[in-house]
DSSP file (Angstrom, degrees, kcal/mol; ACC not computed):
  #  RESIDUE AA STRUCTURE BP1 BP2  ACC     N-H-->O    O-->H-N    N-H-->O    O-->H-N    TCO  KAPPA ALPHA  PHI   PSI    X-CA   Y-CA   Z-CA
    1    1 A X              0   0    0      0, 0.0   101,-0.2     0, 0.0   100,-0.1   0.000 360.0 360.0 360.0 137.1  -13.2   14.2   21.6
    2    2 A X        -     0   0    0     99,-2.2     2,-0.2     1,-0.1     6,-0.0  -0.497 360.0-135.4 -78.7 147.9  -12.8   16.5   18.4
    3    3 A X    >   -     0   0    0      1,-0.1     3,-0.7    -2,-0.1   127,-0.3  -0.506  29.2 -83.3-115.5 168.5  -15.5   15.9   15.7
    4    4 A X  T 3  S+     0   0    0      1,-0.2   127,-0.2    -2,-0.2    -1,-0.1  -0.492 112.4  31.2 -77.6 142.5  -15.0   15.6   11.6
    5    5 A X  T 3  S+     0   0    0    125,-2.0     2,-0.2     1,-0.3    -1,-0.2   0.689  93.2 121.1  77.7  46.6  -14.8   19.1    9.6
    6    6 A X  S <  S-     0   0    0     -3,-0.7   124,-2.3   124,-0.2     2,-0.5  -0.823  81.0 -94.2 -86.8 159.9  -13.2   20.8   12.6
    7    7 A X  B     -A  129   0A   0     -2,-0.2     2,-0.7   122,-0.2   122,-0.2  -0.745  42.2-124.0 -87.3 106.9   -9.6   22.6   12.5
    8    8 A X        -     0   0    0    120,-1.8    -1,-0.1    -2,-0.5   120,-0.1  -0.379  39.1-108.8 -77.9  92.5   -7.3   19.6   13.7
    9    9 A X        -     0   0    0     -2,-0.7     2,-0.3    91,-0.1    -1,-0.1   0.201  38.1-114.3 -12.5 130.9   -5.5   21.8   17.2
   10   10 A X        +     0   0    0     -3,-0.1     2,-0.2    13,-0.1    -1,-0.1  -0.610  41.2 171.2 -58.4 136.6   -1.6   22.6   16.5
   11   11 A X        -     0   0    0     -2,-0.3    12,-1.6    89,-0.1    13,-0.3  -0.930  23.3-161.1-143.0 165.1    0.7   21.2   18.3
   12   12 A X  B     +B   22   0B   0     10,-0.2     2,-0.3    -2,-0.2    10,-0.2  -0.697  26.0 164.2-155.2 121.2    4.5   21.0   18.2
   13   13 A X        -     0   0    0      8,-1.1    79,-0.1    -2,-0.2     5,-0.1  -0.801  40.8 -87.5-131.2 135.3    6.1   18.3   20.2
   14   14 A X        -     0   0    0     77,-0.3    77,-2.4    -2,-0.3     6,-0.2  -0.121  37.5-137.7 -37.4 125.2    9.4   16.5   20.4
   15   15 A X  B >   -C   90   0C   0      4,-1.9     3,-3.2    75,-0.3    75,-0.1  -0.453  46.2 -82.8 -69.6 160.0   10.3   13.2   18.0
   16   16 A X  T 3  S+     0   0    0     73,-0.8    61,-0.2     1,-0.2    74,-0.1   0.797 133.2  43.5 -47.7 -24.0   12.0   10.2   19.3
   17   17 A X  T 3  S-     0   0    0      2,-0.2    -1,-0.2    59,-0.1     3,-0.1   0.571 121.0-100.2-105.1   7.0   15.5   12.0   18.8
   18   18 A X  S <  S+     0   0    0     -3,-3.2    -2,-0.1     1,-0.3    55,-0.1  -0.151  78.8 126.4  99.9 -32.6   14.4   15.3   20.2
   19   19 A X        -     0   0    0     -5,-0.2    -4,-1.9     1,-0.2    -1,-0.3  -0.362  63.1-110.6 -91.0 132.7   13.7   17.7   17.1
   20   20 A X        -     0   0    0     -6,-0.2     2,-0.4    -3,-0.1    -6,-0.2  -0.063  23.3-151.4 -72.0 176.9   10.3   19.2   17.3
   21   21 A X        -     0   0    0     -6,-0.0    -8,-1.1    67,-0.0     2,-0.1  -0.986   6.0-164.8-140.2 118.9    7.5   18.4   15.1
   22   22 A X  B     -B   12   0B   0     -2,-0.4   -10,-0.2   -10,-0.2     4,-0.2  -0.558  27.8-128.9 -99.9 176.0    5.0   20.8   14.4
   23   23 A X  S >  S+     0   0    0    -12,-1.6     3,-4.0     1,-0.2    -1,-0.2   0.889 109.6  58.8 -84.3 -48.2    1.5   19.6   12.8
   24   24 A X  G >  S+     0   0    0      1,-0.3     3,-0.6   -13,-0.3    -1,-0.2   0.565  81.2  82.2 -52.3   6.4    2.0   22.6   10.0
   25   25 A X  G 3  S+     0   0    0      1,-0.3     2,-0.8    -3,-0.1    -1,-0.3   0.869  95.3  42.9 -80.6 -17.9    5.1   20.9    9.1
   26   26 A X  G <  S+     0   0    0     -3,-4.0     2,-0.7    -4,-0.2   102,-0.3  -0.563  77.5 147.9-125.9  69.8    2.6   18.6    7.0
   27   27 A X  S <  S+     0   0    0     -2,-0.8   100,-0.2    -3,-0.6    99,-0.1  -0.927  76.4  27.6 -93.7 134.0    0.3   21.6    5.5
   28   28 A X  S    S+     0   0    0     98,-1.8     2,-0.2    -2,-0.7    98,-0.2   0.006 114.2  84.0 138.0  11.3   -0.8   20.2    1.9
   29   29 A X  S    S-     0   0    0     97,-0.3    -1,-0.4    -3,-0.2    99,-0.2  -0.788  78.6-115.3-105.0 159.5   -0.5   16.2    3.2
   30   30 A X  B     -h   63   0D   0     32,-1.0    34,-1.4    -2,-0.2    95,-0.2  -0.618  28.8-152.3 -92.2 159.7   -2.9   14.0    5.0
   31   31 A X  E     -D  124   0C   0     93,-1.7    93,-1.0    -2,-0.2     2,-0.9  -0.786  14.2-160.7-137.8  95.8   -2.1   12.8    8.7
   32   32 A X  E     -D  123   0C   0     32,-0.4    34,-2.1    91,-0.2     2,-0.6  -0.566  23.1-164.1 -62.9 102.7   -3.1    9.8   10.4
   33   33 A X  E     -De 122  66C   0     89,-2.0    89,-3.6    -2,-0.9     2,-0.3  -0.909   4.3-164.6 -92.9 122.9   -2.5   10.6   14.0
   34   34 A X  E     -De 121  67C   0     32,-4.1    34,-2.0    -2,-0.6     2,-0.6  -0.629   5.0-163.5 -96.3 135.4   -2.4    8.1   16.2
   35   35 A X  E     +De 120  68C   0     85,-2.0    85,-1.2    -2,-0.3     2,-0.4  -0.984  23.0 170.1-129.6 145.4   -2.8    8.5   20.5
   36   36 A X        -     0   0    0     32,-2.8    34,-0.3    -2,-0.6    82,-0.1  -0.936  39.7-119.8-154.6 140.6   -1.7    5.4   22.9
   37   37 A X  S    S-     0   0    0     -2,-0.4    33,-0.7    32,-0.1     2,-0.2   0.689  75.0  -4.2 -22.0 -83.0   -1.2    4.7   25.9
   38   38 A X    >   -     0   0    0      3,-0.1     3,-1.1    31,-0.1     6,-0.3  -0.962  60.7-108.3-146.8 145.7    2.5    3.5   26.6
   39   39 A X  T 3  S+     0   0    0      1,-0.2     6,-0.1    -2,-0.2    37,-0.1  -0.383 101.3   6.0 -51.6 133.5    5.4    2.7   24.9
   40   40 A X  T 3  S+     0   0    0      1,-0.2     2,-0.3    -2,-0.2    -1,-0.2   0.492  85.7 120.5  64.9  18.3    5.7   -1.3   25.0
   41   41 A X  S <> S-     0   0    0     -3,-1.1     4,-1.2     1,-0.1     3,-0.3  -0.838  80.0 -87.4 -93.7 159.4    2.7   -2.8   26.6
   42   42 A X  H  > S+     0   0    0     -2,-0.3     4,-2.8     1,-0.2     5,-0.1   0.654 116.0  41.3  45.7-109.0    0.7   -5.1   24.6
   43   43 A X  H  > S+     0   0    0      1,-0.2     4,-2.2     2,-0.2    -1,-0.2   0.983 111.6  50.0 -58.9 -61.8   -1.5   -3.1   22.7
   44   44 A X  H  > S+     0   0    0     -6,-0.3     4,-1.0    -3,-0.3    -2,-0.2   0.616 108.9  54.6 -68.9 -12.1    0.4   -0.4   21.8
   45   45 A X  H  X S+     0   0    0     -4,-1.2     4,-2.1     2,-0.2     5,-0.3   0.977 109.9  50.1 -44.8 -68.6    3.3   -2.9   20.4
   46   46 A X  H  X S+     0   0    0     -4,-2.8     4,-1.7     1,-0.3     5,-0.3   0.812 115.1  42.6 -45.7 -48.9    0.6   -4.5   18.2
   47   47 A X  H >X S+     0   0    0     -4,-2.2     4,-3.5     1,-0.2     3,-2.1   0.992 112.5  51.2 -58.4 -46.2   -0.6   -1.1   16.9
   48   48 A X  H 3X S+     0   0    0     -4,-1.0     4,-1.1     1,-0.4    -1,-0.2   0.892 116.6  40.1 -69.0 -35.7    2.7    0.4   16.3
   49   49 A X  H 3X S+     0   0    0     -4,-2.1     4,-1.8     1,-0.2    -1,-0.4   0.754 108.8  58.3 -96.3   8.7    3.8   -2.4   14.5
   50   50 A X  H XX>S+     0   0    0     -3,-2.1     4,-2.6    -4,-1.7     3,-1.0   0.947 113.9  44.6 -59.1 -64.2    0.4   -3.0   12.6
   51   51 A X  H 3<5S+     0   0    0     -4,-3.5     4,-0.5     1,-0.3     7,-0.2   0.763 113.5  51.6 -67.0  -6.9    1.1    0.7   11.4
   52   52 A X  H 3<5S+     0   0    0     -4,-1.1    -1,-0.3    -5,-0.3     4,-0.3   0.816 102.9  55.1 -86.8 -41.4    4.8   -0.2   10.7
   53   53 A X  H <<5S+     0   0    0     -4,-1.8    -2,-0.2    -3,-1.0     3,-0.2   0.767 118.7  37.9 -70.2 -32.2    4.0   -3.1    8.8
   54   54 A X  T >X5S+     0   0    0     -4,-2.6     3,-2.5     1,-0.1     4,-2.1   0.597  79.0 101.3 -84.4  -1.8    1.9   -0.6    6.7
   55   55 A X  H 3><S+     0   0    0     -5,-0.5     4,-3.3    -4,-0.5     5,-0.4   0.895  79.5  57.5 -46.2 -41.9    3.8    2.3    6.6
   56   56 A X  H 3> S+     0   0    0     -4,-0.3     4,-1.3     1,-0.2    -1,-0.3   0.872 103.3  54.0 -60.1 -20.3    5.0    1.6    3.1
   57   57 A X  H X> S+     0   0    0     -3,-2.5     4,-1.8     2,-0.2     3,-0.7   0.949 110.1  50.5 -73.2 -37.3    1.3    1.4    2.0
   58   58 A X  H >< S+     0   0    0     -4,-2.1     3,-1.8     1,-0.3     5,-0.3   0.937 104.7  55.4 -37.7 -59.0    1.1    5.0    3.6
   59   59 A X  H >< S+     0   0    0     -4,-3.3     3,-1.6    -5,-0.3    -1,-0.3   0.776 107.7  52.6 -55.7 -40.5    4.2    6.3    1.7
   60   60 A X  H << S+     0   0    0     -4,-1.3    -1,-0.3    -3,-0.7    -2,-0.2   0.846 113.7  38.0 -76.3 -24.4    2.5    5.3   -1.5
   61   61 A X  T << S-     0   0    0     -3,-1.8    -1,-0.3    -4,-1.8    -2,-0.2   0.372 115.0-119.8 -96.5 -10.1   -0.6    7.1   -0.9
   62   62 A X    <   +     0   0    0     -3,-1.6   -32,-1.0     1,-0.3     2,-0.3   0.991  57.8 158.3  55.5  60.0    1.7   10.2    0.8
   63   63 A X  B     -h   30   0D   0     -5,-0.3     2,-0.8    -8,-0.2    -1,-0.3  -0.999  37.0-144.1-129.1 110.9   -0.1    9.6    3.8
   64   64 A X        -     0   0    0    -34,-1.4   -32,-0.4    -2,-0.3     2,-0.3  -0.747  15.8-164.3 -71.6 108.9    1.9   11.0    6.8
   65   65 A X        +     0   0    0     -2,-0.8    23,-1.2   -34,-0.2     2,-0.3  -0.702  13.3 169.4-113.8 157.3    1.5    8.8    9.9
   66   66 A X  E     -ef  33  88C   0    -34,-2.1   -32,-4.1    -2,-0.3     2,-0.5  -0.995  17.1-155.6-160.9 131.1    2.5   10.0   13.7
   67   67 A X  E     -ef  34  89C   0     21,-1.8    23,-2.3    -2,-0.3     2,-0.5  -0.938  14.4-163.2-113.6 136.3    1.7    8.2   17.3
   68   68 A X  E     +ef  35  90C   0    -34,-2.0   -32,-2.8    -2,-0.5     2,-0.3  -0.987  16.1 161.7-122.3 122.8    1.6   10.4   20.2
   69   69 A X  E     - f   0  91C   0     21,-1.5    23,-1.7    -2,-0.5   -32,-0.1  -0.825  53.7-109.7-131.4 176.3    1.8    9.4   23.6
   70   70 A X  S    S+     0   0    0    -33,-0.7     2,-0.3   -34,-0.3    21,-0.1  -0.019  77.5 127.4-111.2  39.9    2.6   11.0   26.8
   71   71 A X        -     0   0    0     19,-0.3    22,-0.2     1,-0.1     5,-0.2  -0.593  68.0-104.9 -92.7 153.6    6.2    8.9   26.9
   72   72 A X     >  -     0   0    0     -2,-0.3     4,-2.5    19,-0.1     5,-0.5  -0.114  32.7-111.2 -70.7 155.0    9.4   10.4   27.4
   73   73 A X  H >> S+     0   0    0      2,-0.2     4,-2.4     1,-0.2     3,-0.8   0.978 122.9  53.3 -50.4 -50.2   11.9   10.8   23.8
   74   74 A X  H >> S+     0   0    0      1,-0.3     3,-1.8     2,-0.2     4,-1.8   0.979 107.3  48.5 -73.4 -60.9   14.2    8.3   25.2
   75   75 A X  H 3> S+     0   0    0      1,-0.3     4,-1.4     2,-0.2    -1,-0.3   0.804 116.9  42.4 -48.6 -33.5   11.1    5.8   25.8
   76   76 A X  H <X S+     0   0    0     -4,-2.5     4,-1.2    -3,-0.8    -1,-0.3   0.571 112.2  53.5-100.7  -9.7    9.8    6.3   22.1
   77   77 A X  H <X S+     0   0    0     -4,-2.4     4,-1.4    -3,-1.8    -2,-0.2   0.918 110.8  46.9 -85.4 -29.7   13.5    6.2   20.8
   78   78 A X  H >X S+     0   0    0     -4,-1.8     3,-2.8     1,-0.2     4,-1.6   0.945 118.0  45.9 -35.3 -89.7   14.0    2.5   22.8
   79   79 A X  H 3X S+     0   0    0     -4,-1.4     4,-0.6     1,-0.3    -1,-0.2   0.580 109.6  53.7 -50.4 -33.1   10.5    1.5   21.2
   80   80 A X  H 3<>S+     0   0    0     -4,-1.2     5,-4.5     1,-0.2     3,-0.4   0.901 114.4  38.2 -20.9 -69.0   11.4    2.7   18.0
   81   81 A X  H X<5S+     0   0    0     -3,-2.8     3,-0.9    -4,-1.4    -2,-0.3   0.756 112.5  55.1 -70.2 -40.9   14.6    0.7   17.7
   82   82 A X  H 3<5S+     0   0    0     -4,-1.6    -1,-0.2     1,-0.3    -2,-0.2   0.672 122.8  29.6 -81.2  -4.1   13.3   -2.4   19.4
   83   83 A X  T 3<5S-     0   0    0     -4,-0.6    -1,-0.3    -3,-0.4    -2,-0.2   0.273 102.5-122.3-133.6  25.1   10.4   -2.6   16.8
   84   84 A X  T < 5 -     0   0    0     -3,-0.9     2,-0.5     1,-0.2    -3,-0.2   0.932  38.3-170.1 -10.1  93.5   12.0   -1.0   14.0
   85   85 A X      < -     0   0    0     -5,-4.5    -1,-0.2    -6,-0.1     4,-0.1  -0.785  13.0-167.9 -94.2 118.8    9.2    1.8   13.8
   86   86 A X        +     0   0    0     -2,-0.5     2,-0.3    -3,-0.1    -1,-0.1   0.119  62.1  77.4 -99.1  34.0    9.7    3.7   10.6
   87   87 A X  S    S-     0   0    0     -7,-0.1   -21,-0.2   -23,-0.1     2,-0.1  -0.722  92.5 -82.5-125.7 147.6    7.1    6.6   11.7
   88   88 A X  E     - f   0  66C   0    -23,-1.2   -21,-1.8    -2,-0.3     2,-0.3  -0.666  34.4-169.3 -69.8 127.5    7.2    9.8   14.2
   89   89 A X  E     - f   0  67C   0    -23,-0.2   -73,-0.8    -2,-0.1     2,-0.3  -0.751  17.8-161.2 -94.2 148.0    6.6    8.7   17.8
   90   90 A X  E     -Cf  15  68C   0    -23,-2.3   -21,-1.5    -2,-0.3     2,-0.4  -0.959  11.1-128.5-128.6 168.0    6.1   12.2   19.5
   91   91 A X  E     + f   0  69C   0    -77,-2.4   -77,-0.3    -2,-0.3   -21,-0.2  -0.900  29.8 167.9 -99.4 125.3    6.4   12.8   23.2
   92   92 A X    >   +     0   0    0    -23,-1.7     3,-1.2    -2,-0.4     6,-0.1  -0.527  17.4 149.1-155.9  56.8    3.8   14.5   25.0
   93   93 A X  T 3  S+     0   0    0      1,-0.2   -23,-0.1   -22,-0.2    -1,-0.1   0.599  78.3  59.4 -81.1   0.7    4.5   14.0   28.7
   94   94 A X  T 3  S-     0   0    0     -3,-0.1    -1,-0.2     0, 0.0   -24,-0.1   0.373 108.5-126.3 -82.5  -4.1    2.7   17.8   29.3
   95   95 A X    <>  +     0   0    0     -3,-1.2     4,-1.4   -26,-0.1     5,-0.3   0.850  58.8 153.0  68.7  14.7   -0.4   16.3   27.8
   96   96 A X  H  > S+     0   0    0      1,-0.2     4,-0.8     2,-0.2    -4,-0.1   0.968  79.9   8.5 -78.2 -67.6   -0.4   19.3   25.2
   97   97 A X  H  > S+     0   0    0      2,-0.2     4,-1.6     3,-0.2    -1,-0.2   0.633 112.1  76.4 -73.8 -14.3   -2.3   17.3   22.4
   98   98 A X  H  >>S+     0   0    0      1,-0.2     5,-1.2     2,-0.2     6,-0.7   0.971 111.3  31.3 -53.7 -75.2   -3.1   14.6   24.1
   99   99 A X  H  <5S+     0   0    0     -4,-1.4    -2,-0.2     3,-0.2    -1,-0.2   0.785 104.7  64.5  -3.4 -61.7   -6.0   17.3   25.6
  100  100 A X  H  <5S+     0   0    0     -4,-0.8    -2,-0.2    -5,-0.3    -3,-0.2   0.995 112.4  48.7 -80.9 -51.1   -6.7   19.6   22.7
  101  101 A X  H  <5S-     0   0    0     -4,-1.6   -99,-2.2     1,-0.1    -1,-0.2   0.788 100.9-139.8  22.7 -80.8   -8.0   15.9   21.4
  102  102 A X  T  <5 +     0   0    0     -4,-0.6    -3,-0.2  -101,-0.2    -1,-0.1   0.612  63.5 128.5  74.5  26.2   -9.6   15.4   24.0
  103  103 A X      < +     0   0    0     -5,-1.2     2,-0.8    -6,-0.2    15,-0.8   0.661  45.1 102.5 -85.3 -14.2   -8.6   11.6   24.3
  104  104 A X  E     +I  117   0E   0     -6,-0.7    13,-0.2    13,-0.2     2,-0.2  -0.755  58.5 147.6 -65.4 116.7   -7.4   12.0   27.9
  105  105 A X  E     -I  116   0E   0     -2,-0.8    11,-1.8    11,-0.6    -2,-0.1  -0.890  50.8 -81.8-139.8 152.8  -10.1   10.6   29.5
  106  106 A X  E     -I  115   0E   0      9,-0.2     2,-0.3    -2,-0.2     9,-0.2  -0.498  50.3-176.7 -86.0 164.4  -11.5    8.5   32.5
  107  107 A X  E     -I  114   0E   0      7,-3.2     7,-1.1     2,-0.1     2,-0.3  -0.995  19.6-124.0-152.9 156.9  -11.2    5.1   32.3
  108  108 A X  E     +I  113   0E   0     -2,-0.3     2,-0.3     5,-0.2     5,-0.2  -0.754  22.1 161.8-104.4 143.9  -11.9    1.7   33.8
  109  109 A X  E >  S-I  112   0E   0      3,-3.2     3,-1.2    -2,-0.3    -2,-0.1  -0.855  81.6 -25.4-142.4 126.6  -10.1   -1.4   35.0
  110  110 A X  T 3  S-     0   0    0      1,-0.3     3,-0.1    -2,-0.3    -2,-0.0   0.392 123.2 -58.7  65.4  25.5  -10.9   -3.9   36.9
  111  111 A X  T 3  S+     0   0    0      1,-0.5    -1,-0.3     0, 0.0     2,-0.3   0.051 105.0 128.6 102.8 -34.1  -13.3   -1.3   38.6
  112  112 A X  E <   -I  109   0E   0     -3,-1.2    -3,-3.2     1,-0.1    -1,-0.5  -0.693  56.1-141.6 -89.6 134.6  -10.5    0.9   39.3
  113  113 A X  E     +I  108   0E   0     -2,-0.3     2,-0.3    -5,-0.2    -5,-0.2  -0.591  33.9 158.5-107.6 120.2  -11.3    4.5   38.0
  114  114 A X  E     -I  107   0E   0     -7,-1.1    -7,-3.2    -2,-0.3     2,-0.2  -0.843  44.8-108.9 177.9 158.3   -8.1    6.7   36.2
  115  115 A X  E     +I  106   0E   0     -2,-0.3     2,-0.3    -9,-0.2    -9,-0.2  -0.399  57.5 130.3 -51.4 113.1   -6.9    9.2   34.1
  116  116 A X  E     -I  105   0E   0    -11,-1.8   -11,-0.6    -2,-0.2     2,-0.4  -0.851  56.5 -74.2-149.9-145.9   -5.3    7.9   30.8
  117  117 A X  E     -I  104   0E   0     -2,-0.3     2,-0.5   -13,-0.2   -13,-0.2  -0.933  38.9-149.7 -95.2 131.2   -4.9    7.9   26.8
  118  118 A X        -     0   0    0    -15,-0.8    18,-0.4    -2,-0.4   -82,-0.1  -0.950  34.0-107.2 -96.8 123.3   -7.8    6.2   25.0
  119  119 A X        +     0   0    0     -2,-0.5    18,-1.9    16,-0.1     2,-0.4   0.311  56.4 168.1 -69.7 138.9   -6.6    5.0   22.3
  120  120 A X  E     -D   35   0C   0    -85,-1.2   -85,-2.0    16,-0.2     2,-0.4  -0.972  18.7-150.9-128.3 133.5   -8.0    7.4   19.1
  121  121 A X  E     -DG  34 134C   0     13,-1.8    13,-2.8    -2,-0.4     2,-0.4  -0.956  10.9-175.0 -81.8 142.8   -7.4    8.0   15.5
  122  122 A X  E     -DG  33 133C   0    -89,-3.6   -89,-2.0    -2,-0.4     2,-0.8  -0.855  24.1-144.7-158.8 140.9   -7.6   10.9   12.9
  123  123 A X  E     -D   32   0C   0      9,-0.6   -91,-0.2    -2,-0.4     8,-0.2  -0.671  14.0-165.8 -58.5  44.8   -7.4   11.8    9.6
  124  124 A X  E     -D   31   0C   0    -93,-1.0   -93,-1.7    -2,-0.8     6,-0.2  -0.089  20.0-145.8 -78.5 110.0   -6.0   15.1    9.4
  125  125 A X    >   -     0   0    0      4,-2.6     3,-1.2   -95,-0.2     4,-0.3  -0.293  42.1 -82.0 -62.3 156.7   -6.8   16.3    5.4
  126  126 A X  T 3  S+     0   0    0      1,-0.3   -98,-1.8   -98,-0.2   -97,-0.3   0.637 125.5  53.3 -41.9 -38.0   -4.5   18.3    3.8
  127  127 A X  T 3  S-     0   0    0   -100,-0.2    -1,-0.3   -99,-0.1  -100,-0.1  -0.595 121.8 -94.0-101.1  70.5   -5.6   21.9    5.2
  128  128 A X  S <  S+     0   0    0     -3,-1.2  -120,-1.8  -102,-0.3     2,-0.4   0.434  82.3 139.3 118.8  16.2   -5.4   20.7    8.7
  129  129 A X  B     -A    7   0A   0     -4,-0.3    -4,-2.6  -122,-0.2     2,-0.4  -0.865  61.0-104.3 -96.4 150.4   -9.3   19.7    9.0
  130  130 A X        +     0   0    0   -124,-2.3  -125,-2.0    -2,-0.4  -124,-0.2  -0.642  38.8 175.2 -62.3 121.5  -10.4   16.6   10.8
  131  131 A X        +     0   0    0      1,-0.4     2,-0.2    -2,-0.4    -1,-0.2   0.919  67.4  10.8 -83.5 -72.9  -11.4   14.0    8.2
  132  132 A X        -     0   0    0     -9,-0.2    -9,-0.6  -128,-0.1    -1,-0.4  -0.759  52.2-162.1 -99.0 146.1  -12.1   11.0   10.6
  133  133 A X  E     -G  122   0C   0     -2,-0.2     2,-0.2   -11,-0.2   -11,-0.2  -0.993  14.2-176.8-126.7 131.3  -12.4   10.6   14.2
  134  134 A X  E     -G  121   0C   0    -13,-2.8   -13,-1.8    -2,-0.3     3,-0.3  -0.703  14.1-161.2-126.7 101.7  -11.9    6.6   15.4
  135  135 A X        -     0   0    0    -15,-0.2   -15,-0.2    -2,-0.2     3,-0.1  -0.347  61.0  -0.5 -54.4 154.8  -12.4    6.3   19.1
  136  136 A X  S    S-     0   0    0    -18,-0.4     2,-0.4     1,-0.2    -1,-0.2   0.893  89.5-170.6  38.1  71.2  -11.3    3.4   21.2
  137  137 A X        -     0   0    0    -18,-1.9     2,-0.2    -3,-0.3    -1,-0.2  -0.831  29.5 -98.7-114.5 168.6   -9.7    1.4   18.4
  138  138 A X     >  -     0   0    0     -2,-0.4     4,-2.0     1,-0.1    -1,-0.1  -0.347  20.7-143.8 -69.8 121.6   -8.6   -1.6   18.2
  139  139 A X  H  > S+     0   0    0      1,-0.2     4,-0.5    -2,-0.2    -1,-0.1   0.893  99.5  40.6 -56.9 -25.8   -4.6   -2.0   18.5
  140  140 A X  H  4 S+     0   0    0      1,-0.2     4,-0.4     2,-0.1     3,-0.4   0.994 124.6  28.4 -77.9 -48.5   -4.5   -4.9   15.8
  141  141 A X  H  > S+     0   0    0      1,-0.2     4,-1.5     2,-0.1    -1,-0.2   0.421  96.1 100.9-107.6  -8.9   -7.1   -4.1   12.9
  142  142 A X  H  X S+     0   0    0     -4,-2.0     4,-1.1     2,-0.2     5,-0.4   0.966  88.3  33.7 -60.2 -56.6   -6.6    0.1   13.4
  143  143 A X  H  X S+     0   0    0     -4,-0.5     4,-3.1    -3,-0.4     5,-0.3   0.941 115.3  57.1 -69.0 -23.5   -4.2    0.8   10.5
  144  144 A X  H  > S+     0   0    0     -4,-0.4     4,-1.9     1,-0.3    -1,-0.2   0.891 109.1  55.6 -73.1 -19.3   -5.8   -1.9    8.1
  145  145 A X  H  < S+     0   0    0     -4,-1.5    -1,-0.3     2,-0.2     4,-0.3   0.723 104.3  41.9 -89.2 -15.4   -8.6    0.0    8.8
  146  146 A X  H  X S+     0   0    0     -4,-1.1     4,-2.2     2,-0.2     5,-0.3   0.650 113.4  56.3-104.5  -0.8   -7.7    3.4    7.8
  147  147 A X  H  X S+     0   0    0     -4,-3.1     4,-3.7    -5,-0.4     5,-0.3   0.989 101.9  55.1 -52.6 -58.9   -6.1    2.1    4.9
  148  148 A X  H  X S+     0   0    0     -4,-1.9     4,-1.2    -5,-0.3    -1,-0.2   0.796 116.0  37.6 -73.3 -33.8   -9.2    0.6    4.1
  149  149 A X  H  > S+     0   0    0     -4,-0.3     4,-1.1     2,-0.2     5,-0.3   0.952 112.7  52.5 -78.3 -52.1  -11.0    4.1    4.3
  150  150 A X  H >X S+     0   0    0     -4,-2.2     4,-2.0     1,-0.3     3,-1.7   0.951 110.5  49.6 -62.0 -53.7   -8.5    6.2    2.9
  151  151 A X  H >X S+     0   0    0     -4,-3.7     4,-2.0    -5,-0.3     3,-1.9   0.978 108.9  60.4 -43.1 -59.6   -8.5    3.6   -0.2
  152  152 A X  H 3< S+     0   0    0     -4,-1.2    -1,-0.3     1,-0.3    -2,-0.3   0.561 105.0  46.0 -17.9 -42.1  -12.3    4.1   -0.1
  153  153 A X  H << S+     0   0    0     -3,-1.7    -1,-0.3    -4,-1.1    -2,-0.2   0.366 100.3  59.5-107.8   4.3  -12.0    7.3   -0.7
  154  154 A X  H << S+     0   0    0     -4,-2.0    -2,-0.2    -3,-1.9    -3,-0.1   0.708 103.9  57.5 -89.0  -6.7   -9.5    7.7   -3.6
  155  155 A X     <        0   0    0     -4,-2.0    -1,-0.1     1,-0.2    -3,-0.1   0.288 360.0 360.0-112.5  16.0  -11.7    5.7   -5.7
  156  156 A X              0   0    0     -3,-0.1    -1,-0.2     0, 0.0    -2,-0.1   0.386 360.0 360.0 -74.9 360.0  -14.8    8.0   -5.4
């Protein structure tokens, strides 16, 4: 897992509708990047629409936010539409950032041993350093909670 006041890896990866996305597309903005599992279990509803339900507090604050998963365009344009997600999903079924991360990881269930996403945030600052790293957070309380930093720190 990538640590705070390191250079947050390039990547440039398909949106739900196909048009690539690079990370330099948001040089002189912050970026909450989000990684998750799968489109439409559970957890990753709840976040996506946690962060959907804030997104306008992002916008105010010109806070870009972007979930990456290793789901296909068409699966993060379904999940889009079914949850009306105003945010970039990207697709990242190569693993490209999902890796330079380093949130692919092992993980356990029920005993059983496998590969997968654990679910990570970070705070990309405006020149493209890592601000925050939050491993393994929680799908419900994860955006109120970088709200709650990022507020935290405009009023230092």
């Amino acid at each position: 897992m990538l640590e705070i006041k390191t250079k947050a890896p390039e990547f440039t990866l398909p949106d739900k509708g196909g048009s690539l996305v690079s990370l330099s597309d948001f040089a002189g903005k912050k970026v909450v990047l989000y990684f998750y599992p799968r489109d439409n279990t559970p957890g990753c509803t709840r976040q996506a629409c946690a962060f959907a339900g804030a997104y306008e507090e992002f916008k105010k604050i010109n806070v870009a936010v972007i979930g990456i998963s290793k789901d296909s365009v068409a699966s993060h344009q379904k999940f889009a539409e079914k949850y009306s997600l105003p945010f970039l999903l990207l697709s990242d079924p190569e693993l490209t950032a999902i890796q330079a991360y380093g949130v692919w990881q092992e993980k356990k269930l029920y005993g059983k041993v496998s590969m997968g996403v654990v679910r990570s945030t970070f705070v990309i600052d405006e020149n493209g350093m890592i601000e925050k790293v939050m491993p393994k957070v929680k799908p419900d309380t994860n955006a109120a909670e970088i709200l709650a930093y990022l507020a935290g720190k405009s009023q230092r």
